[in-house]
Legacy VTK file of the C-alpha trace (Angstrom):
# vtk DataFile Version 3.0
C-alpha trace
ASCII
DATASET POLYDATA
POINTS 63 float
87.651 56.858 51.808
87.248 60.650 53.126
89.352 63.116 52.735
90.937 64.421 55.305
92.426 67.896 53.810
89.555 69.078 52.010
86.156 69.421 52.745
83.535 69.041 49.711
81.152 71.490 49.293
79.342 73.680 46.583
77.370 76.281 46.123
73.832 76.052 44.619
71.566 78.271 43.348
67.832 77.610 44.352
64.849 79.133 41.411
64.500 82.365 43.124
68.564 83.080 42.457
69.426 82.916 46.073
72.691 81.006 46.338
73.473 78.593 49.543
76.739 76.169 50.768
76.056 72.723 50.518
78.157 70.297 52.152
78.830 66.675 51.093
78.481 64.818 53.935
78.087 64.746 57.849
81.938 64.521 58.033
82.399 67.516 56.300
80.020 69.548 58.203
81.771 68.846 61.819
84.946 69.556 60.019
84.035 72.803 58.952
82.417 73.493 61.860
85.207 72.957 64.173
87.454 74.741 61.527
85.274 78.194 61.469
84.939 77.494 65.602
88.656 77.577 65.569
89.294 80.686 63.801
86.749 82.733 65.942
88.887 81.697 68.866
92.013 82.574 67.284
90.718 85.778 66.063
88.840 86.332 70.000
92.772 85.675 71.453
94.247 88.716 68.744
91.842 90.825 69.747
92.572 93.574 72.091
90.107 96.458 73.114
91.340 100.316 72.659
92.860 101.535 75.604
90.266 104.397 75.863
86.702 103.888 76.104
84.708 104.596 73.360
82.488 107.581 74.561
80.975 110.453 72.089
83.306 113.312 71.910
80.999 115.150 74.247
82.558 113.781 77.167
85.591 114.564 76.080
87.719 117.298 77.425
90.395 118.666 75.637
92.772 121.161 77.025
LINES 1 64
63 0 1 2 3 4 5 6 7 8 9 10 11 12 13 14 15 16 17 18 19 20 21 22 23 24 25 26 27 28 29 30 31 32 33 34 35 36 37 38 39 40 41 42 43 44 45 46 47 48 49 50 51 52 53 54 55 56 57 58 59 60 61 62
């Protein structure tokens, strides 16, 4: 029976040292797709762009 709170994963370490997610099972891979998917469109709604533009001072006049 899944579970439907956690998703399994680990982290393995290949011969060369490099280290890489592995998750369990197809299940767990939509779910923590959909769960990253979700916080980049939270985090793209919070957003809001500076009011001024973002120009190099040279264009700047100041008085």
């Amino acid at each position: 029976m899944p579970n439907n709170k956690y998703i399994i994963m680990k982290i393995v370490e290949d011969k060369d040292g490099e280290r890489f997610l592995v998750i369990e099972s197809k299940e767990d891979l939509e779910k923590f797709k959909e769960d990253v998917l979700r916080r980049i469109r939270e985090k793209a709604k919070a957003y809001k762009p500076s009011m001024s533009p973002n120009l190099p001072n040279k264009y700047y006049t100041v008085f």
